[in-house]
ZAMARGU-4260 file (C-alpha; in steps of 0.2 Angstrom, whole numbers, plus 5000, padded with zeros to 4 digits):
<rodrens>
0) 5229/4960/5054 | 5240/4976/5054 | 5233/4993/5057 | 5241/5008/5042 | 5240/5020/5057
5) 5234/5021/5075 | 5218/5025/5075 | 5211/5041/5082 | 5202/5042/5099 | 5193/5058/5106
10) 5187/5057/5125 | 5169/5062/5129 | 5169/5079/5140 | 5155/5085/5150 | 5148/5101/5144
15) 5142/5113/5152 | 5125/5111/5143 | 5122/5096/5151 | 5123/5107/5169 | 5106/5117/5166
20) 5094/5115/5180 | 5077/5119/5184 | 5072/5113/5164 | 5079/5125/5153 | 5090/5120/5138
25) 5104/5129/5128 | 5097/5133/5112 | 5109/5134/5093 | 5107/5137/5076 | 5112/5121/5071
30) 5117/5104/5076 | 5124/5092/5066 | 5122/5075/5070 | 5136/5062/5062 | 5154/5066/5063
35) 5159/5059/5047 | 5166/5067/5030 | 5148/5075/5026 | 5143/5080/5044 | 5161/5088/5046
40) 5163/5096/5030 | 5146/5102/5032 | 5149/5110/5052 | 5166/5119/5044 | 5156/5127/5030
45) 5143/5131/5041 | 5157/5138/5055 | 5166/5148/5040 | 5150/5157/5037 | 5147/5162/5053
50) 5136/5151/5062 | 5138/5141/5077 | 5136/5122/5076 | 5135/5110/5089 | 5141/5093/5079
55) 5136/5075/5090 | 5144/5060/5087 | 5139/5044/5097 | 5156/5036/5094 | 5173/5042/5101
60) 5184/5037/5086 | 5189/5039/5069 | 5178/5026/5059 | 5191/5011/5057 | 5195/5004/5040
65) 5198/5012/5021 | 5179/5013/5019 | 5179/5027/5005 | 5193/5029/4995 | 5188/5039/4979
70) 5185/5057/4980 | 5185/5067/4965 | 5190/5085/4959 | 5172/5091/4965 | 5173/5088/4982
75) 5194/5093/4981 | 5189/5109/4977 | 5174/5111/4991 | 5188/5103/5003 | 5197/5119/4996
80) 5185/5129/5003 | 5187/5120/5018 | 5205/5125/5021 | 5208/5105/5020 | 5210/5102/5000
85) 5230/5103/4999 | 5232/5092/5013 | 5222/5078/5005 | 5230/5078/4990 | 5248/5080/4997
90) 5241/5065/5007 | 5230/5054/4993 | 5238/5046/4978 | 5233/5056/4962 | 5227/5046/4946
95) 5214/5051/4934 | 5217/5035/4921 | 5208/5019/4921 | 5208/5003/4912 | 5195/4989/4908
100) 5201/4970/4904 | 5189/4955/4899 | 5200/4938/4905 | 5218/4944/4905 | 5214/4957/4888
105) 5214/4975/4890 | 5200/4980/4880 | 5203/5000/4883 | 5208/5013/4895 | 5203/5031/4899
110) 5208/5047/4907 | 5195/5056/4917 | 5204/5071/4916 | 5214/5072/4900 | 5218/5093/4899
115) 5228/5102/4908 | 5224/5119/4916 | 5214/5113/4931 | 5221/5116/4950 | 5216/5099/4957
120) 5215/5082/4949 | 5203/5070/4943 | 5201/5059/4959 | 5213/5055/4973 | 5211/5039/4982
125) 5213/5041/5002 | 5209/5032/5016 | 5193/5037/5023 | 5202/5038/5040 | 5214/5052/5033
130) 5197/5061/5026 | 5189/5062/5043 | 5207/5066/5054 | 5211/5082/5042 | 5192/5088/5044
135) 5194/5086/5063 | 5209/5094/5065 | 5201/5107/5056 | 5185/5109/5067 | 5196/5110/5081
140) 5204/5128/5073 | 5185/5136/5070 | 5180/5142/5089 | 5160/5142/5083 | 5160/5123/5081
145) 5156/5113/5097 | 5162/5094/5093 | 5154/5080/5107 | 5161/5062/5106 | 5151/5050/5113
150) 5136/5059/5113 | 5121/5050/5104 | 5103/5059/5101 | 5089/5048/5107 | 5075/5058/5105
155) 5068/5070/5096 | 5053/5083/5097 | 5050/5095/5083 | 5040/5111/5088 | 5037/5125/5077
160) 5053/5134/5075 | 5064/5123/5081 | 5069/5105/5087 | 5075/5097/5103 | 5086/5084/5106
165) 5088/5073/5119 | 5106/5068/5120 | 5114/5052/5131 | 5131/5053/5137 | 5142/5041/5150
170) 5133/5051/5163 | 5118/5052/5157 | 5104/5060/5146 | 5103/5083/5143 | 5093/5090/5131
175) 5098/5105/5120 | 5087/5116/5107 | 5090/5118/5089 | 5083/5129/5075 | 5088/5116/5064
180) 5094/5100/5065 | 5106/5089/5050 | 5105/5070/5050 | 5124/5065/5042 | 5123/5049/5053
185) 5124/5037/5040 | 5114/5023/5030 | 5110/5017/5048 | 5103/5034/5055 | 5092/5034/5069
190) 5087/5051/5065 | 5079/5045/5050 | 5068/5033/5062 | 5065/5045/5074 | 5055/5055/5059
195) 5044/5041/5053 | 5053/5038/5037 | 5063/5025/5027 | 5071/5023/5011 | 5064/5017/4994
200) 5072/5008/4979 | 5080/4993/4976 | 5094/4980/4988 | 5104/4971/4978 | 5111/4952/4982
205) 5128/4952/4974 | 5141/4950/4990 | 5158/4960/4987 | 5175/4957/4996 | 5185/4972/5000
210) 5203/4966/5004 | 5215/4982/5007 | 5234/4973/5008 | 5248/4983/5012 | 5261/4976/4999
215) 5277/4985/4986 | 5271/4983/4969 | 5275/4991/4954 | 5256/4992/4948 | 5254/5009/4941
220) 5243/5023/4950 | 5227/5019/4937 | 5208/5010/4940 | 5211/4994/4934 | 5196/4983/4934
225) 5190/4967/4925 | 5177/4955/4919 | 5178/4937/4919 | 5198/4939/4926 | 5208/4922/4924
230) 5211/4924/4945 | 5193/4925/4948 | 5185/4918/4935 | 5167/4921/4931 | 5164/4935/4940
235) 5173/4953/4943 | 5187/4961/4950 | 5194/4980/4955 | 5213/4986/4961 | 5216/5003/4966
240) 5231/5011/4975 | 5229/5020/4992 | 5244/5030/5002 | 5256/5020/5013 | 5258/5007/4999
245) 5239/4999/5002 | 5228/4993/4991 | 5213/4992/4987 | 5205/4974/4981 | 5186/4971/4978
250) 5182/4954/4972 | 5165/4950/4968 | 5158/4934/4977 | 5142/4920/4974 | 5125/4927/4982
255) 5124/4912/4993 | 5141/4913/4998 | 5143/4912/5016 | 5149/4931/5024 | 5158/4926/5039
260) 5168/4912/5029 | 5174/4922/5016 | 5179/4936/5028 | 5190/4925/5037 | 5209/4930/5031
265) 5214/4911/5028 | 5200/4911/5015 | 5204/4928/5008 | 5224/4925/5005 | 5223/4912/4993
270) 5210/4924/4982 | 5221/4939/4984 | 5237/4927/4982 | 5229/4920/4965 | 5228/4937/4958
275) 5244/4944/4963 | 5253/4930/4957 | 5261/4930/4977 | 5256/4930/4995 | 5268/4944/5001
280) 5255/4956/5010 | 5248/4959/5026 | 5229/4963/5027 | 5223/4979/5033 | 5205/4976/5032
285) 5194/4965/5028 | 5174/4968/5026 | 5161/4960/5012 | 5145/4969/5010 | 5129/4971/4997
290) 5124/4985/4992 | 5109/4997/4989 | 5101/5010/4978 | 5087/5019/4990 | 5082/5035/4993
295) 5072/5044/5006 | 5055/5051/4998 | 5060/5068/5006 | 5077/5076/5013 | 5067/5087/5024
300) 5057/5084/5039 | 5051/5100/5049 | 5067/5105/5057 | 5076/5089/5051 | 5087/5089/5035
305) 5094/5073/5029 | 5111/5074/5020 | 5125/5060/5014 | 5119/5040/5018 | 5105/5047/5028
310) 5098/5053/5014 | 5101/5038/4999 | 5113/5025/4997 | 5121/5020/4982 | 5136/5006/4976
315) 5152/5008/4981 | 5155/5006/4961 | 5156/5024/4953 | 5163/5034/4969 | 5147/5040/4970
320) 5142/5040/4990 | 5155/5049/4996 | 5157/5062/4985 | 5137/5065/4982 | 5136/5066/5001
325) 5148/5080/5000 | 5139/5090/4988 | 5124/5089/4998 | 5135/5096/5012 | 5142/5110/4999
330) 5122/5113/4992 | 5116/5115/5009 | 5128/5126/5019 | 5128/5142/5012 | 5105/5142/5009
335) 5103/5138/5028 | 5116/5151/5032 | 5108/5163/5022 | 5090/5159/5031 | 5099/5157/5046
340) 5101/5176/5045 | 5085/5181/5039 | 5093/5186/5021 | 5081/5173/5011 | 5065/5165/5015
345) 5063/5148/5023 | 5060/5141/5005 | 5075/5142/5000 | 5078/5126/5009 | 5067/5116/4997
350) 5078/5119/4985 | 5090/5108/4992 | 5077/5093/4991 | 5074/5099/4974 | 5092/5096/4968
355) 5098/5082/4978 | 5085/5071/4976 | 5087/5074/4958 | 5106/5071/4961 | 5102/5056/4971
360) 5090/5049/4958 | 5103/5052/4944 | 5117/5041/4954 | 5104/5028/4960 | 5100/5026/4938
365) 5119/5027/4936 | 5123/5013/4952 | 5108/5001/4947 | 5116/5001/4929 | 5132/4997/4932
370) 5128/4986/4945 | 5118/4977/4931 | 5130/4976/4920 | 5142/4970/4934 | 5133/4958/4941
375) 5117/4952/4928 | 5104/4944/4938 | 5094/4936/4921 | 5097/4928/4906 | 5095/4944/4895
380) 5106/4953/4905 | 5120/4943/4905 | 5117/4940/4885 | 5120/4957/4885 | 5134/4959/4892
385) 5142/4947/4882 | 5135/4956/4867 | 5143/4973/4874 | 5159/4963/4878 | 5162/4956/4864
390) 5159/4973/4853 | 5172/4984/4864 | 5184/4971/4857 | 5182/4977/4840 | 5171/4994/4841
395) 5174/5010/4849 | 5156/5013/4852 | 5156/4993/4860 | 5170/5002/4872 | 5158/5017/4876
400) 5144/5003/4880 | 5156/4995/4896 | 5151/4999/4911 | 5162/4994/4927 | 5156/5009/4938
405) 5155/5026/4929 | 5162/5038/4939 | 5154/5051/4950 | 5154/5067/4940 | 5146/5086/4948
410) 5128/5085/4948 | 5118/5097/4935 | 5103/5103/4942 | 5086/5108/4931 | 5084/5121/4948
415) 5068/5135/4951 | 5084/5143/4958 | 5093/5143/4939 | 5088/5159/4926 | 5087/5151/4909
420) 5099/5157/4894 | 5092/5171/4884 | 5107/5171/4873 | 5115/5160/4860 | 5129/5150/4869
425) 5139/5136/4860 | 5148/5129/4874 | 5151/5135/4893 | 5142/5128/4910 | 5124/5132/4907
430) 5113/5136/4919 | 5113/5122/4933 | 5130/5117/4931 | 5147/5119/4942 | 5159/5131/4939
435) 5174/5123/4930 | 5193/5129/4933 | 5205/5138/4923 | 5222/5145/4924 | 5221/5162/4927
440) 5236/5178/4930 | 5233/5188/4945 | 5235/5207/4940 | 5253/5203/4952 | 5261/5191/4941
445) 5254/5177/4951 | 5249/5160/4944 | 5232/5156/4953 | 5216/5146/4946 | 5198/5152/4943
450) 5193/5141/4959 | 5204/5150/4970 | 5199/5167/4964 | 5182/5161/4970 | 5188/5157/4987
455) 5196/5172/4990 | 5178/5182/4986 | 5173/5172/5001 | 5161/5159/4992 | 5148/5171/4992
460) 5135/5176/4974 | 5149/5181/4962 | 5149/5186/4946 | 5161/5181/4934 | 5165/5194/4920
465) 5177/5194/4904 | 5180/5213/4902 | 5176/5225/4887 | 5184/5241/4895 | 5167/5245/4903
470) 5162/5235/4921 | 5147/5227/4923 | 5132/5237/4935 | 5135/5223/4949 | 5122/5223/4963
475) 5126/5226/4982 | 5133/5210/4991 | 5140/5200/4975 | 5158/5197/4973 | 5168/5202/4956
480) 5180/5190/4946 | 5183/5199/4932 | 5195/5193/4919 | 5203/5205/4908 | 5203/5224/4909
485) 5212/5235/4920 | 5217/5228/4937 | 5206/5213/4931 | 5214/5193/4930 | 5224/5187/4913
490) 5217/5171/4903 | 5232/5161/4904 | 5231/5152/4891 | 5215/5159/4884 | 5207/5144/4893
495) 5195/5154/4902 | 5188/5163/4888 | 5188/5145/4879 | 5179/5135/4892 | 5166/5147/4896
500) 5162/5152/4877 | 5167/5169/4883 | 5165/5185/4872 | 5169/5204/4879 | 5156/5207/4892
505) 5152/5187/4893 | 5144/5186/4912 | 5142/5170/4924 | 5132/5175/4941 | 5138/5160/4953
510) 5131/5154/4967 | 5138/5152/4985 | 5142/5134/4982 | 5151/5139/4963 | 5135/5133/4953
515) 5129/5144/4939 | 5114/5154/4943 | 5114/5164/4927 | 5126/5170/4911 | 5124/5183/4901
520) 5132/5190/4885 | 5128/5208/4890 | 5124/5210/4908 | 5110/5224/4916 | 5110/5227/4934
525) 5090/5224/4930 | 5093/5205/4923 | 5109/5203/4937 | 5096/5207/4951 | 5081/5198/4946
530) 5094/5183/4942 | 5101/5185/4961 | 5083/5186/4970 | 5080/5170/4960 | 5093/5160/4964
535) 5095/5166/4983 | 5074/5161/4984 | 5065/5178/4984 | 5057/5177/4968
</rodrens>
């Protein structure tokens, strides 16, 4: 099978930590535990705040194979945050159409992202493997993240204030001390044994075949996927284009059929050959799996926080695991920073569960209804389906029915952290909701976007304000966009205004993560103070 790139190995080094004698144990704010796309982005966010963060992985490479390949405008602009973003799109292949087919019929396409006036796209597709190389390379430029390979935590004791691991390496067990601990080690986590608990929900039998070919084809850059395709008939089909001229094939298979047999590549060619109309590929990798829609009951436990795959699995269909793992990661850096340093109470935490559970119950529903549809397991199912089908043919709101994966969208919270409107608002992010972008002037001359005005106020509390001549009464520690004004930003465009049903003196108070904690029409420093203590957890 070829290989897209060499794969990435990291030697394991002795630390000095593993050199303590006579019983003690170094102690850290934080450790990480899974060096993958969530426990990365997580330790960088963390690192950029200030904290130091011991990150463990028990492997000592890059995860091999695509894996992920869908990650959305959401996690591009965290990524941003992260010093990475422009690097993964320079890298991923950009696309933001899609198209649905019933048999060799188009029966209607879509554009995820259809205005202009936003910094990054819709979704890029990108090998997994890029994902993880371009955070590492990052970690190795932030001093305050330690990164282990080949050390794997086998043990666990909680104590009042803090946790201790114990840690094997190639020369054996150490133990260190962590005021916190976050399990990113995936749908497999041991961390997640090692604290008693296990998911809930629902495993599904449908087998799926993931083929990524490297090949030259003239297929556009869109989503294209079909039911009842006349290559595979009966059943479904997906084609996505990755860099390096891969893509990316997922053919839905027979629950009873055999999973070693249909992995091998002599019984996966003739498939793939059937839908291409031709056999000139090579394979790039090859891997069937079922899927789940689970759920922990709770994201913390004591001094354990559970975050990405650790924390709920859903299908691949939807680009929902990946990019839901990484707003856990966004969600939850910047509320343990801040109770790292004693400026808000330990509760604060729970509003992480609070919100991504709710996230992870939304794409669970979301997941379990596409794969439904996908894949009916009873009579009324698949009559409906062919109800729904045969509607889109004929019917706009039939089209709206279809559903081959709907994809991952930001989550909106119904949060204790949220202040709810007291004004009349016809349109804007309420409450709850991410920030969205918008072109924007600098008072240089400079073209920049909203999203990057946020970075440069250090992703802290920040209040968004659409001038009247008069500044808002801002409270100590919250960063100021303000658009409009002297010295203040220009709505290019008048997008801005526009997008955020903005008026003179119109106010959003952001959170550190670019979720809005508030808006105003008429900001006081009384109702922006009691809006900050709420959303940072002190009131």
């Amino acid at each position: 099978m070829a290989q897209s790139r060499t794969q990435s190995n990291f030697g394991y080094r002795r630390h000095a930590d593993q050199d303590q004698t006579g019983g003690g144990i170094s102690a850290y704010p934080v450790a990480v535990i899974g060096a993958g796309p969530v426990g990365l982005s997580l330790a960088i966010d963390l690192a950029q705040r200030g904290q130091r963060v011991v990150l463990l992985d028990d492997a000592d490479r890059i995860g091999e194979g695509s894996r992920a390949i869908c990650f959305s405008k959401r996690s591009l602009e965290f990524w941003d945050r992260l010093g990475v973003g422009q690097r993964m799109v320079d890298k991923g292949v950009v696309w933001s159409v899609g198209r649905i087919f019933h048999g060799a019929a188009q029966l209607y396409q879509f554009d995820l992202l259809p205005e202009q006036g936003h910094r990054r796209p819709a979704f890029i597709n990108l090998q997994q493997f890029y994902a993880e190389a371009y955070l590492v390379d990052r970690v190795g430029e932030l001093p305050t993240i330690d990164l282990r390979w080949r050390n794997k935590v086998i043990a666990l004791e909680q104590r009042n204030d803090h946790a201790i691991l114990t840690i094997e390496t190639p020369e054996g067990p150490y133990r260190i001390g962590a005021n916190y601990v976050i399990a990113c080690d995936g749908a497999r986590s041991s961390l997640r044994r090692m604290v008693g608990a296990d998911f809930t929900g629902q495993v599904f039998e449908d087998q799926f075949l993931i083929a990524d070919v490297r090949m030259t084809a003239e297929f556009p850059t869109e989503r294209w996927f079909w039911f009842d395709p006349p290559f595979h008939a009966g059943r479904s089909a997906l084609l996505h284009k990755q860099p390096d001229d891969v893509w990316r094939i997922d053919l839905q298979l027979n629950p009873d059929a055999d999973p070693v047999k249909e992995k091998l590549p002599e019984n996966v060619r003739p498939r793939i050959a059937r839908m291409l109309g031709h056999d000139r590929f090579d394979f790039e990798w090859i891997s069937l799996y079922k899927f789940q829609c689970r759920r922990m009951d709770k994201f913390i436990h004591g001094r354990v926080i559970f975050a990405g795959d650790a924390a709920h699995q859903v299908s691949p269909f939807g680009a929902r695991g990946a990019n839901s793992g990484l707003e856990d990661a966004e969600n939850l850096a910047w509320k343990l920073d801040r109770v790292l340093r004693q400026a808000s109470p330990a509760s604060l935490l729970e509003s992480y569960h609070i919100e991504r559970s709710m996230a992870a119950d939304e794409n669970i529903r979301e997941s379990t209804r596409s794969t439904d549809f996908m894949a009916p397991a009873t009579r009324q199912e698949a009559r409906y389906r062919k109800a729904v089908l045969s509607l889109a043919k004929e019917t706009e709101f039939g089209k709206r029915m279809i559903n081959g994966g709907r994809l991952s969208v930001p989550s909106i919270y119904d949060s204790p952290l949220s202040t709810a409107d007291c004004d009349s608002w016809r349109g804007g992010p309420r409450p709850g909701a991410s920030m969205l972008d918008t072109p924007i002037t600098a008072p240089s001359g400079k073209s920049e976007y909203l999203t990057g005005a946020f970075i440069a106020c250090g992703s802290q509390f920040t209040l968004l304000e659409f001038a009247d001549g008069v500044a808002a009464d801002i409270p100590e520690g919250v960063g100021t966009i303000r658009i409009g004004g002297t010295g203040g930003y220009s709505d290019r465009g008048g997008l801005a205004a526009q997008r955020y049903d903005a008026k003179p003196s119109t106010a959003y108070l952001l959170r550190p993560d670019g979720y809005v904690a508030a808006r105003f029409r008429h900001p006081t420093r009384a109702a922006l103070q009691s809006a900050l203590a709420r959303a940072a957890g002190s009131n």
